[in-house]
C-alpha positions in Angstrom: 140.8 -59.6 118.0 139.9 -55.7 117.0 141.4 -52.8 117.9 139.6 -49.6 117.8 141.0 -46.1 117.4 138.3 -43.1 117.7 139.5 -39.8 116.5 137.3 -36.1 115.0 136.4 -34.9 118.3 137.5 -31.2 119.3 135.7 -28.2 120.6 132.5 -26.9 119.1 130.0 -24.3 119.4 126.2 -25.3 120.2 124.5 -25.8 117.6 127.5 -27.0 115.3 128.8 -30.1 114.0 131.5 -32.9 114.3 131.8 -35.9 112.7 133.8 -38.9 114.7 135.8 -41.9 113.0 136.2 -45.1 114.4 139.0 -47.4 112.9 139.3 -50.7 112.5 142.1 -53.3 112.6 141.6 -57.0 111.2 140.3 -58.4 108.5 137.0 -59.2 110.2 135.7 -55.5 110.7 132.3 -56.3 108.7 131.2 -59.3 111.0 130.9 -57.1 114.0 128.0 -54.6 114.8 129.2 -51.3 116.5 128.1 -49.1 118.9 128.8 -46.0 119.6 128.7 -44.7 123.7 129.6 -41.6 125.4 130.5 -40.9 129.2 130.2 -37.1 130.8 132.3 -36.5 133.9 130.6 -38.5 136.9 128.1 -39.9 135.0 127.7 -43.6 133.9 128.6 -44.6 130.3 125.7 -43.8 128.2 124.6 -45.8 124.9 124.4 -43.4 121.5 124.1 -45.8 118.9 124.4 -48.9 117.1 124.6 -50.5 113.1 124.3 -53.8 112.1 127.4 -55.4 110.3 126.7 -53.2 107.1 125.2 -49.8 108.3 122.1 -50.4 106.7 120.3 -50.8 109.9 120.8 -48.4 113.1 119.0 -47.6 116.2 119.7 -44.7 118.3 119.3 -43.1 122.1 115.9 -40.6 122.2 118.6 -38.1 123.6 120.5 -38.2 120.3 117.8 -39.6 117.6 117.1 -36.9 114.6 120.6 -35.2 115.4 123.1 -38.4 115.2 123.9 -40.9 112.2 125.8 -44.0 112.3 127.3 -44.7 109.2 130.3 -47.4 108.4 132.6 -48.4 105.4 133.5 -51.8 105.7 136.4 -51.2 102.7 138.0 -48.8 104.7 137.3 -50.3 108.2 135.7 -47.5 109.6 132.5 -46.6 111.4 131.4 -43.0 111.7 129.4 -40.9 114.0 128.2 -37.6 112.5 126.6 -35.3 115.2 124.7 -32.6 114.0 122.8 -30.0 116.0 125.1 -30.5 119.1 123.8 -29.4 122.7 126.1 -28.8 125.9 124.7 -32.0 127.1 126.4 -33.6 124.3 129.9 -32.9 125.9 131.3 -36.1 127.0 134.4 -39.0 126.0 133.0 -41.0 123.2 133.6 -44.5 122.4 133.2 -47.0 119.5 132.6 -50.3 120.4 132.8 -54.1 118.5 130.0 -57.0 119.4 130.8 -60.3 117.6 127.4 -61.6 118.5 123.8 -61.3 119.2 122.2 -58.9 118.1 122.9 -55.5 116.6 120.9 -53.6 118.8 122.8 -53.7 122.0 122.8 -50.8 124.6 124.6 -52.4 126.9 128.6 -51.5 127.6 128.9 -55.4 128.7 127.2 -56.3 125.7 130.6 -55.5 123.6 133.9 -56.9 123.1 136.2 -54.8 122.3 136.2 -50.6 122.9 138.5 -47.8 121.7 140.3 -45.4 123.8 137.8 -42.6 123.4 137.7 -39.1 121.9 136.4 -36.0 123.7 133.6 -34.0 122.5 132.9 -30.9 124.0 130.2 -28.5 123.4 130.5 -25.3 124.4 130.6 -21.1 123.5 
């Protein structure tokens, strides 16, 4: 069992930055690959980005690719999402997410076990 708390998302201009945190609880953070999704008003649940157990490996959406990094500390139980360059578009509830198998690249909401509560992002002047 994992629980996930997302928090670092706010208001920002276009153009600006924010980086999200994802925590962990458990002792078994670093055998899961996380994602990262984000859902706009309306709109479907939309995959951002995912690492492998370690962070060493990621794969990201086109819409976000050059702009977003995943990063992770397994000591600290935390994966990050830093989002640089941010676009209106960008303004949505972002999620972390846990998979305990298969593999790491997974763009699928089913394709995870466990989610946080979400953290807004909005992008706007």
């Amino acid at each position: 069992q994992v629980q996930l708390v997302e928090s670092g998302g706010g208001l920002v201009q276009p153009g600006g930055s924010l980086r999200l945190s994802c925590a962990a609880s458990g002792r078994t953070f670093s055998s899961y690959s996380m994602g990262w999704f984000r859902q706009a008003p309306g709109k479907e649940r939309e995959f951002v980005g995912s690492a492998n157990w370690s962070g060493d490996l990621t794969y990201y959406a086109d819409s976000v690719k050059g702009r977003f990094t995943i990063s992770r500390d397994n000591a600290k139980n935390t994966v990050y999402l830093q989002m640089n360059s941010l676009k209106p578009e960008d303004t949505a509830v972002y999620y972390c997410a846990a998979r305990s198998r298969g593999s790491w690249i997974a763009t699928g909401p089913r394709q995870y076990d466990y989610w946080g509560q979400g953290t807004q992002v909005t992008v706007s002047s």
